[in-house]
C-alpha positions in Angstrom: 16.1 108.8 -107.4 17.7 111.5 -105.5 15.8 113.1 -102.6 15.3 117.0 -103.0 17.6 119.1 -100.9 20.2 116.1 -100.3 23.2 117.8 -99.0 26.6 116.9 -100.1 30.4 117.2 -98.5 33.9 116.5 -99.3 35.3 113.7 -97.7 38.6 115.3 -98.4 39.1 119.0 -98.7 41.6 121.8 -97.8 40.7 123.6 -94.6 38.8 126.8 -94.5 35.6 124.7 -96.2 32.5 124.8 -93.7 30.4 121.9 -94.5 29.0 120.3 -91.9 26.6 122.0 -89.1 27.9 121.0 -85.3 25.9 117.9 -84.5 26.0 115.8 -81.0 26.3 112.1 -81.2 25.6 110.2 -78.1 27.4 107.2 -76.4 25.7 105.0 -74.1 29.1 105.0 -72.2 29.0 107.0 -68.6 31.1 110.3 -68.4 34.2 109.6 -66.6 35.2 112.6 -64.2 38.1 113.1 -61.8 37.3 112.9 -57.7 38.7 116.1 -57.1 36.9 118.5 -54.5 34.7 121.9 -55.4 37.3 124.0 -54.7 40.2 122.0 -56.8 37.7 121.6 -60.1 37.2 125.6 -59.5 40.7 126.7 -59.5 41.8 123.8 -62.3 38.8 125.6 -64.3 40.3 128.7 -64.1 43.8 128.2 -64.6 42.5 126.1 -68.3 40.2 129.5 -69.0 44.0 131.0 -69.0 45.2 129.0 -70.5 42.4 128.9 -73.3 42.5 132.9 -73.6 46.2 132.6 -74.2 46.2 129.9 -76.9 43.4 131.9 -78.8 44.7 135.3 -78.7 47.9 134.3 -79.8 46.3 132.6 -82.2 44.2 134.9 -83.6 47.7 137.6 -83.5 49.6 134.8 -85.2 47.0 134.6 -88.2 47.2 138.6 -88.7 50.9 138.6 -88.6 50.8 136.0 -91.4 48.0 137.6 -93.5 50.1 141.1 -93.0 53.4 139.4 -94.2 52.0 137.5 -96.9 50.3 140.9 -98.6 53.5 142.5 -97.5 55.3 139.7 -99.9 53.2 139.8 -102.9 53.1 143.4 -102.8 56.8 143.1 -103.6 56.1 140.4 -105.9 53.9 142.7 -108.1 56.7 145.2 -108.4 59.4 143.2 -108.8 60.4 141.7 -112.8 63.9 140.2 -112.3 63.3 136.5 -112.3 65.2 135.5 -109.7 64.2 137.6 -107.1 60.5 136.8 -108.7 61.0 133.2 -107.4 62.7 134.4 -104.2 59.6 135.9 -103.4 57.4 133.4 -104.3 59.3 131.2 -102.2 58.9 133.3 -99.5 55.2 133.4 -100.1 54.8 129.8 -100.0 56.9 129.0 -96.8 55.2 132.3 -95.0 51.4 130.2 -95.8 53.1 127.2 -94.6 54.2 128.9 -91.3 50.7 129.5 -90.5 49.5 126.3 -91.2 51.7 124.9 -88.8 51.1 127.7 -85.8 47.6 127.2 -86.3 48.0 123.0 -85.5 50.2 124.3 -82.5 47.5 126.6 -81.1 44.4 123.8 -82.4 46.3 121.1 -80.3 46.7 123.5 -77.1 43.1 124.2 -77.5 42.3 119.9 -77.6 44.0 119.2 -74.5 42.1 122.5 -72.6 38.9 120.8 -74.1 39.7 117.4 -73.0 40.4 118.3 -69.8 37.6 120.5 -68.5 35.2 117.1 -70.0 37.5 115.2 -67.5 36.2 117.7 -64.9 32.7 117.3 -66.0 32.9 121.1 -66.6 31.3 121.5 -69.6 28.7 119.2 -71.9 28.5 119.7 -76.0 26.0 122.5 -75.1 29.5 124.5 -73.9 31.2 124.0 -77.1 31.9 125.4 -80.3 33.7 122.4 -82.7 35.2 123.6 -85.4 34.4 123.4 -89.2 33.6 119.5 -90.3 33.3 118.6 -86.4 30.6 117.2 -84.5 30.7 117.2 -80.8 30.5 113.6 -78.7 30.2 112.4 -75.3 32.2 109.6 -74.7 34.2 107.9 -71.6 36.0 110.8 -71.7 33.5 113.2 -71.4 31.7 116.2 -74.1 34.6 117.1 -77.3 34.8 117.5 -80.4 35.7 115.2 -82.8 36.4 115.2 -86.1 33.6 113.8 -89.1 34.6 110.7 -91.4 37.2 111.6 -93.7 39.2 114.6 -91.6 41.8 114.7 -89.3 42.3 117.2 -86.6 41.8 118.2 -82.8 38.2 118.8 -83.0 38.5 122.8 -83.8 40.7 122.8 -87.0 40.1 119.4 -89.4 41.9 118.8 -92.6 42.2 116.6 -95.4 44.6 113.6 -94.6 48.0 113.9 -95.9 47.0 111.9 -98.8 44.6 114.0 -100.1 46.1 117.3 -99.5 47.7 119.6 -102.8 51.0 118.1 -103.5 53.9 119.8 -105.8 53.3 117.8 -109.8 56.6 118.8 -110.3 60.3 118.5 -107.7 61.5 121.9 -107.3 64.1 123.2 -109.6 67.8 125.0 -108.5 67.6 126.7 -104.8 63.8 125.5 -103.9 62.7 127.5 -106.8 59.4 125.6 -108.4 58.8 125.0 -112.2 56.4 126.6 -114.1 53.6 125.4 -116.4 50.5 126.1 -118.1 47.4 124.0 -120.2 47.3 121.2 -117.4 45.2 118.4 -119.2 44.6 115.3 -117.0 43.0 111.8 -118.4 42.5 108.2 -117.1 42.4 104.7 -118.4 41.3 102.1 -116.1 43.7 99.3 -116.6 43.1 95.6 -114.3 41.8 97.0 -111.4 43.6 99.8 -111.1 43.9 103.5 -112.8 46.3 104.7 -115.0 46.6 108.9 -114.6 48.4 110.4 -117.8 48.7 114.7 -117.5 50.2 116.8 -119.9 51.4 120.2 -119.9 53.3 123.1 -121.3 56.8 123.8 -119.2 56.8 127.5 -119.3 60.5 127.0 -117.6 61.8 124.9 -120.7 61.1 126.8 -123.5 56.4 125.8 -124.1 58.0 122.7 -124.9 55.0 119.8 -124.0 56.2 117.4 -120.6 53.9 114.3 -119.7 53.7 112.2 -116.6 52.3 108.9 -116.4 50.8 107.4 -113.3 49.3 104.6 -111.7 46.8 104.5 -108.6 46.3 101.9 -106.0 43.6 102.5 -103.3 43.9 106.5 -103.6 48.1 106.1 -103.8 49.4 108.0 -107.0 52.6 106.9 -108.3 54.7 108.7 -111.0 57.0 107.8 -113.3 59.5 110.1 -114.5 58.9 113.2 -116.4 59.3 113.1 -120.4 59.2 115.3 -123.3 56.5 114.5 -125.9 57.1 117.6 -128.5 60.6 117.4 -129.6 61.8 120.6 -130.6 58.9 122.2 -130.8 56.4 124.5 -128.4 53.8 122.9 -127.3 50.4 125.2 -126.9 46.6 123.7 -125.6 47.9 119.7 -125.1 45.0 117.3 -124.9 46.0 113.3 -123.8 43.7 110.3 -123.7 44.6 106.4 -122.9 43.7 103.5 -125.7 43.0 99.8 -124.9 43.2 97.1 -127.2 42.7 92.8 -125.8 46.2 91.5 -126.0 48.0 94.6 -126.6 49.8 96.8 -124.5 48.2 100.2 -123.4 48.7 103.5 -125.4 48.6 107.0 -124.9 48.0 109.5 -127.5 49.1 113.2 -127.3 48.4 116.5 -129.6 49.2 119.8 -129.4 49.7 123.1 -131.9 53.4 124.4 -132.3 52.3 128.4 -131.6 50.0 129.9 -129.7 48.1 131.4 -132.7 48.1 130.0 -136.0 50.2 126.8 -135.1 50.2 123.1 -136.9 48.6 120.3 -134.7 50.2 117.4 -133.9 50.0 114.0 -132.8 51.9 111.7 -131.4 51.5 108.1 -129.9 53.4 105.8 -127.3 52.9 102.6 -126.0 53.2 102.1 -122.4 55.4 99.4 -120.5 57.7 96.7 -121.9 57.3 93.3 -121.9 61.0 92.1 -121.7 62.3 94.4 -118.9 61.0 94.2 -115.1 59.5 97.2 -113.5 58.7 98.9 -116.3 55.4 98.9 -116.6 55.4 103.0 -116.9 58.1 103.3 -119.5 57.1 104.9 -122.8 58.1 104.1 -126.7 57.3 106.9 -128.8 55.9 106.9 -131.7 56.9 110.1 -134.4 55.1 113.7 -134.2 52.4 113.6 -137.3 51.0 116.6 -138.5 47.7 116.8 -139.3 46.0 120.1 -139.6 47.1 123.8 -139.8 46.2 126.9 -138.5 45.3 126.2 -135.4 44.3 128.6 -132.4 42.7 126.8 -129.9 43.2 123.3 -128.3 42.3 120.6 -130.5 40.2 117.5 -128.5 41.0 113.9 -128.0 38.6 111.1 -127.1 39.7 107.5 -126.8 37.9 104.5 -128.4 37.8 100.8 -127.8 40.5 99.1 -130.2 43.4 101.2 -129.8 40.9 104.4 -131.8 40.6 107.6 -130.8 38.6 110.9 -132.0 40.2 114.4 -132.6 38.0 117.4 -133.3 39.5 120.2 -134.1 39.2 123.7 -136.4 39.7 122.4 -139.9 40.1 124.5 -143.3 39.9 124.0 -146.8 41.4 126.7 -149.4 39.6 129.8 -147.5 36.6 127.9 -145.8 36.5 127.0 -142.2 35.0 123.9 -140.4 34.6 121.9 -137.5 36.0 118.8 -138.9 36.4 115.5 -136.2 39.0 112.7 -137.6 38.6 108.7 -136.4 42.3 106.9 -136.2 43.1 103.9 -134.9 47.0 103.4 -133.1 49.0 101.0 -135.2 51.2 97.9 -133.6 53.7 98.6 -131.4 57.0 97.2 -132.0 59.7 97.2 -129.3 62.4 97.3 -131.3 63.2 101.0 -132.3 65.1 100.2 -134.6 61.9 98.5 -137.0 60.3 101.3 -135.8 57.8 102.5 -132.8 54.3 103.2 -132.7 52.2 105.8 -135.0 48.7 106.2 -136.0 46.3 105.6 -139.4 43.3 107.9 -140.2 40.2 105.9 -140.6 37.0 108.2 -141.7 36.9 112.4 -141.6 34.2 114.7 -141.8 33.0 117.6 -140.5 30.8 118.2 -137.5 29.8 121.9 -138.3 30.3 123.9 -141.9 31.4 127.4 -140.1 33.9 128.0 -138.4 34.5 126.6 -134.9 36.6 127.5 -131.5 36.5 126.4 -127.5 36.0 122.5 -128.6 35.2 120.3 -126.2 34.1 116.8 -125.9 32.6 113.9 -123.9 31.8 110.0 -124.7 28.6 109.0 -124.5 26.8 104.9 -124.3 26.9 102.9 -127.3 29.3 104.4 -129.3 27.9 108.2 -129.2 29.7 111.4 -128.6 29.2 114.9 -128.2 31.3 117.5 -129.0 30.5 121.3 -127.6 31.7 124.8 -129.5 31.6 128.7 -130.3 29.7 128.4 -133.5 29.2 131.2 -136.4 25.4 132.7 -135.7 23.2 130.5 -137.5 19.9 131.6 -139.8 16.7 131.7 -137.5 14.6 128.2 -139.2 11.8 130.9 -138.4 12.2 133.6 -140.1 15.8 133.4 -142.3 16.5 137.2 -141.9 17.0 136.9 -138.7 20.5 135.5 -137.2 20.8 133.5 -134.3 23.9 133.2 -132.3 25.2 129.6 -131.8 28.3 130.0 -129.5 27.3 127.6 -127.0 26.4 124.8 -129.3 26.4 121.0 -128.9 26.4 118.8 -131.9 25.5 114.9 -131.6 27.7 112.1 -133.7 27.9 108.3 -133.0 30.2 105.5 -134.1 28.6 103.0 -135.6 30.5 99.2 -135.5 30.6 96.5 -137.9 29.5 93.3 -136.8 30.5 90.7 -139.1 28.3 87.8 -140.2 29.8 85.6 -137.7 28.7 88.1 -135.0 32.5 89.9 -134.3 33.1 93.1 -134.3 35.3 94.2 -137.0 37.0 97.9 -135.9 38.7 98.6 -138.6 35.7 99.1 -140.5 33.7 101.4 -138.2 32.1 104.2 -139.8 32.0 108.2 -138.2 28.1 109.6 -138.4 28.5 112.8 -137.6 26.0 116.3 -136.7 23.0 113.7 -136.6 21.5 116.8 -134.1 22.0 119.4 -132.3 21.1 122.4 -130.5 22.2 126.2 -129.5 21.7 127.3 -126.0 21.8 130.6 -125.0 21.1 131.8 -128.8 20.8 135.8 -128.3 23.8 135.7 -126.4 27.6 136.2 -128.1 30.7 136.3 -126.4 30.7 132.8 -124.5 34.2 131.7 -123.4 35.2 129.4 -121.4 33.2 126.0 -121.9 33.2 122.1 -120.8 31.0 119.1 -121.1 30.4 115.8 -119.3 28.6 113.0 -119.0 26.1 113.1 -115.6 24.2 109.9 -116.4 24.1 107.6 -119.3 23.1 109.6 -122.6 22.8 112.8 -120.6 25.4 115.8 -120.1 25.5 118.9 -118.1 27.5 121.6 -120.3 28.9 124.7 -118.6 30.2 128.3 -120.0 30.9 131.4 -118.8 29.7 134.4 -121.0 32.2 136.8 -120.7 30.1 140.5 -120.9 27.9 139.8 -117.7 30.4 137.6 -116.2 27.9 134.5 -115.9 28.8 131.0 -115.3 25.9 129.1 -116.5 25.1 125.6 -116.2 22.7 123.5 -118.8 21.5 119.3 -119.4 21.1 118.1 -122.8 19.9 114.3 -123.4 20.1 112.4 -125.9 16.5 110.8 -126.7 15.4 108.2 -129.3 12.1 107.4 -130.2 12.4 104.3 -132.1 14.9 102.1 -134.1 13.3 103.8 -137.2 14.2 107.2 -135.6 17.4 109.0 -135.2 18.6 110.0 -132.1 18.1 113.6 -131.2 19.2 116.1 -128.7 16.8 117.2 -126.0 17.3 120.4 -123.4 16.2 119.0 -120.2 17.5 122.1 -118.1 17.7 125.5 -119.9 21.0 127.4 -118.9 20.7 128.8 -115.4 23.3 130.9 -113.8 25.6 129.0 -111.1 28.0 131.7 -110.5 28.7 135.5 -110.7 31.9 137.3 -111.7 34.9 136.5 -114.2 36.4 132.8 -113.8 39.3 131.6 -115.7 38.3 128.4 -116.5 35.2 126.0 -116.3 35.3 122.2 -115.9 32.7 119.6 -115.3 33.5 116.8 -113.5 31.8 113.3 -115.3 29.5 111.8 -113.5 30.8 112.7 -110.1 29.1 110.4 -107.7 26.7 107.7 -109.2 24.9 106.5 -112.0 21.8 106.0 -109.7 21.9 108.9 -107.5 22.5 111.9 -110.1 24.3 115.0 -109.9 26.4 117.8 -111.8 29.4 119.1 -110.5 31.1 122.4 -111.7 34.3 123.9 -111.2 34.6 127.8 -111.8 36.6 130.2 -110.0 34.9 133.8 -109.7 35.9 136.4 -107.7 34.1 137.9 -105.0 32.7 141.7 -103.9 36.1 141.9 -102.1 38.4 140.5 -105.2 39.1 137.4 -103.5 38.7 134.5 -105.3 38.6 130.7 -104.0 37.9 127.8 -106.1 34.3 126.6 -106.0 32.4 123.5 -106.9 29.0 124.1 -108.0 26.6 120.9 -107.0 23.5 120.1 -107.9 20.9 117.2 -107.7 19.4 115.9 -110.6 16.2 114.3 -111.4 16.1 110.9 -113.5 15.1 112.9 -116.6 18.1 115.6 -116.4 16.5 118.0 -114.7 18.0 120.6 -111.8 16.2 119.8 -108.4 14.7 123.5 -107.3 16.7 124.7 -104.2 19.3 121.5 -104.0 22.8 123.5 -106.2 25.4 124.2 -103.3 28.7 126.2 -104.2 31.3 124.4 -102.0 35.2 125.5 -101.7 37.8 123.5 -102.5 40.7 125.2 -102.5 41.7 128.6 -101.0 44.4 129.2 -103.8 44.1 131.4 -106.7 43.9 129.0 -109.6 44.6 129.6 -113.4 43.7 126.4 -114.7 42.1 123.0 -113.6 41.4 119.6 -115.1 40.1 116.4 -113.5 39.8 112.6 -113.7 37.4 110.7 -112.2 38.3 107.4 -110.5 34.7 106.5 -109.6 32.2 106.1 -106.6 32.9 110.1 -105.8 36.4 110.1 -106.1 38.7 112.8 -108.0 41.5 113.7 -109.0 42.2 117.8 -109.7 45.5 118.5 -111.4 45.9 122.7 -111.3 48.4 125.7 -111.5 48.2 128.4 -109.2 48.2 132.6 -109.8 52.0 131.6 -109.8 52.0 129.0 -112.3 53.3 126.2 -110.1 51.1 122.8 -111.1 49.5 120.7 -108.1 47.7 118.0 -107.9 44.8 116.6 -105.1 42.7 113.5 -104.5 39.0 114.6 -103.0 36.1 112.1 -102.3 32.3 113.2 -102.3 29.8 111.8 -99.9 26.4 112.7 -98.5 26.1 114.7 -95.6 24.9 113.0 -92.2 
């Protein structure tokens, strides 16, 4: 059971995060000092406080100069609207931040070798310094310095992420530097022997909407991508969602969908199967199925969840004549054949129903244990069961469905029989409250889910748990509100995204990702973190808003690898899509 107030930190973050308080660990080694007189440590001492001024003044001028040219550039950005001097500029902006990231490890190493030097004199203990953010301060052979915690790298005054897990470009840049642009990043994983396979689609606002996917494998935190592809022929491809299927003895599958327009637009989806048996190292290649239609008039992003046997889940805003639904659709990915020319892979509808009766937007979904499912949306207000003049809102509802297996007589299971049960509960939070936007939901522990919105009037990010309890074989399951909404953030954030179970199944907590901006319009992406108790309930005075990235972001999804590991795929204000491994671990 978690303790109350346990602190967490990123293993792995971008700099500008302050974490962890200075601490002093102690070495049973003896401080090692140079024989030098009184008079020689005095004027060494003095020439390294110089030194030490210069290196921080210039410092400090170096950073304004940088701050001053980068407003400088993006003021010139907002007024220009010729597109090639629009990526000029944003050129310029990214290679001026760059600058400064490099003068500031010039001026941090100057400052480590003044440090390092007085401890050889004996001049100064960890009393006399100041280590920087994610630090501690040491004394070792060498003397009193800072040093930086598990997980950084860095002099001691400025600690980073490793190279590894620091942003890096999703995309190579296009003609003259310039960098593509994209929009709806959606990333999903499928653990395949040991290792992970990343799949992320997108919409290339630099060809046309048309939908691009990259498929990815990991190894011990190293990402490696196979070449871009186009999934959506010829058409635009708004709000893609992607999720990896597994079937024994078959090779993996990915299935895509997407709508054709932003508003109003057919969805679509389409299936691949990945690698090839009969040619070496491909074990990334993709053979495409054809785009199937399957419902119309769609205006917001229609969501996949995969299934064991090659099945997946879609929920998405259905119609019938003039009536509107929340209808959810079980299909199962036919055999692939390799040979194109007896065709590729495709998908078969096995059960459809509908998951609400009114109309539906903002879907979003998460897998629960045994076969359940939840699947969050902005709901039509509902009739009060109290009193039936009265209407309640139901824009941040959660509905609970479950598949339910056949298990032959011989004891096998038999998926191609599986039935879809569907709205077997479900709850509204935040009922006298309309105009809830952004939303997300994930699992935190087994059969429990922390669902996030942002209501977009008071500009609230608010942060709920919902289990799912049974009280008997005889009894259906049914949704229970552990934690009531409370507000995790203040002001306007364009997305919301909760990671699944972001650390452990034994040691619980909810992690949110929101983006609001501050008193001084600033924004910087924060995680939200709090501890949970066994029965899904926020531990008083443990939820931490933590930094992760000093960019303003548009959109972000995430994957989780397991044992506190992440990975973010996001676009920036400029649309240019990144991606970033982070770790989670306790503080000292």
């Amino acid at each position: 059971m978690p303790r109350a107030g346990s602190m967490w930190c990123w293993l792995a973050v971008v700099s500008g995060t302050t974490l962890l308080n200075t601490k002093v660990r102690e070495e049973a080694a003896p401080i090692a000092r140079l024989p030098v007189s009184g008079d020689d440590v005095k004027y060494l001492d003095g020439v390294l406080s110089k030194f030490q001024n210069f290196a921080q003044a210039n410092g400090v001028l170096t950073k304004k100069r940088h701050d001053a040219q980068q407003e400088k550039l993006r003021g010139l950005l907002a007024g220009v609207h010729e597109q090639d001097a629009q990526l000029a500029l944003q050129q310029a902006v990214m290679s001026n931040g760059e600058a400064e990231v490099e003068a500031s490890a010039i001026f941090g190493e100057m400052s480590r070798f003044i440090g390092s030097m007085r401890s050889i004199l004996g001049r100064q203990g960890c009393g006399d310094l100041q280590c920087g953010a994610n630090a501690v301060c040491s004394r070792t052979t060498r003397g009193a310095e800072c040093v930086c915690s598990e997980g950084y790298e860095g002099d001691g005054k400025t600690c980073t992420a490793p190279a590894a897990f620091a942003p890096t470009h999703l995309l190579h840049g296009g003609p003259h530097g310039r960098q593509p642009q994209v929009a709806d990043v959606r990333l999903a994983e499928l653990k395949t022997d040991g290792n992970s396979m990343i799949m992320c689609v997108f919409r290339d606002l630099s060809k046309k909407n048309h939908g691009m996917v990259k498929v990815g494998k990991t190894l011990n935190m190293e990402l490696t991508w196979a070449p871009l592809e186009k999934f959506s022929g010829g058409t635009e491809a708004w709000n893609p969602d992607i999720v990896g299927v597994r079937e024994p003895g078959k090779p993996n599958r990915v299935v895509i969908t997407w709508r054709d327009q932003d508003v109003g637009g057919t969805g679509w989806i389409r299936v691949a199967s990945v690698g090839h048996p009969t040619i070496r190292g491909a074990d990334l290649a993709l053979t495409w199925g054809k785009p199937q239609a399957f419902e119309k008039k769609q205006q917001k992003r229609a969501v996949l969840l995969a299934l064991p046997y090659s099945r997946f889940l879609i929920f998405y805003e259905g119609h019938d004549g003039g009536a509107s639904f929340g209808g959810v659709m079980m299909a199962r990915v036919n055999q692939a054949v390799y040979d194109t020319s007896h065709g590729a892979p495709s998908w078969t509808k096995m059960k459809q129903f509908r998951f609400c009766e009114t109309a539906v937007s903002r879907i979003s979904a998460a897998s629960l244990d045994n076969g359940g499912f939840v699947v969050a949306y902005r709901g039509a207000p509902v009739p009060d069961p109290n009193d039936a003049a009265v209407q309640l809102q139901a824009e941040a509802s959660l509905s609970y469905g479950r598949v339910v297996e056949e298990i032959t007589s011989d004891g096998r299971l038999n998926p191609a029989n599986a039935e879809l049960a569907v709205g077997i509960d479900s709850v509204q939070l935040d009922n006298a409250t309309a105009g809830i936007w952004s939303r997300d939901v994930a699992p935190v522990a087994p059969n429990t889910v922390a669902y996030a919105y942002h209501v977009g009037e008071s500009q609230e990010t608010k942060l709920a748990v919902v289990r799912v309890v049974s009280d008997g074989a005889d009894s259906p399951p049914r949704l229970v509100v552990s934690n009531e909404p409370e507000v995790i953030g203040i002001g306007f954030t364009p997305y919301v995204s909760v990671v699944p179970l972001p650390y452990t199944s034994d040691d619980l907590h909810s992690m949110v990702l929101f983006q609001p901006a501050g008193s001084d319009r600033k924004t910087e992406a924060k995680a939200n973190i709090c501890s949970l108790t066994d029965d899904g309930k926020i531990e008083r005075g443990t939820c931490e808003d933590f930094g992760w990235s000093d960019r303003e972001l548009k959109s972000v999804s995430v994957a989780s690898l397991g044992a506190g590991r992440e990975l973010f795929a996001f676009t920036d204000s400029e649309n240019v899509p990144y991606y970033q491994a982070l770790a989670l671990a306790k503080k000292p």
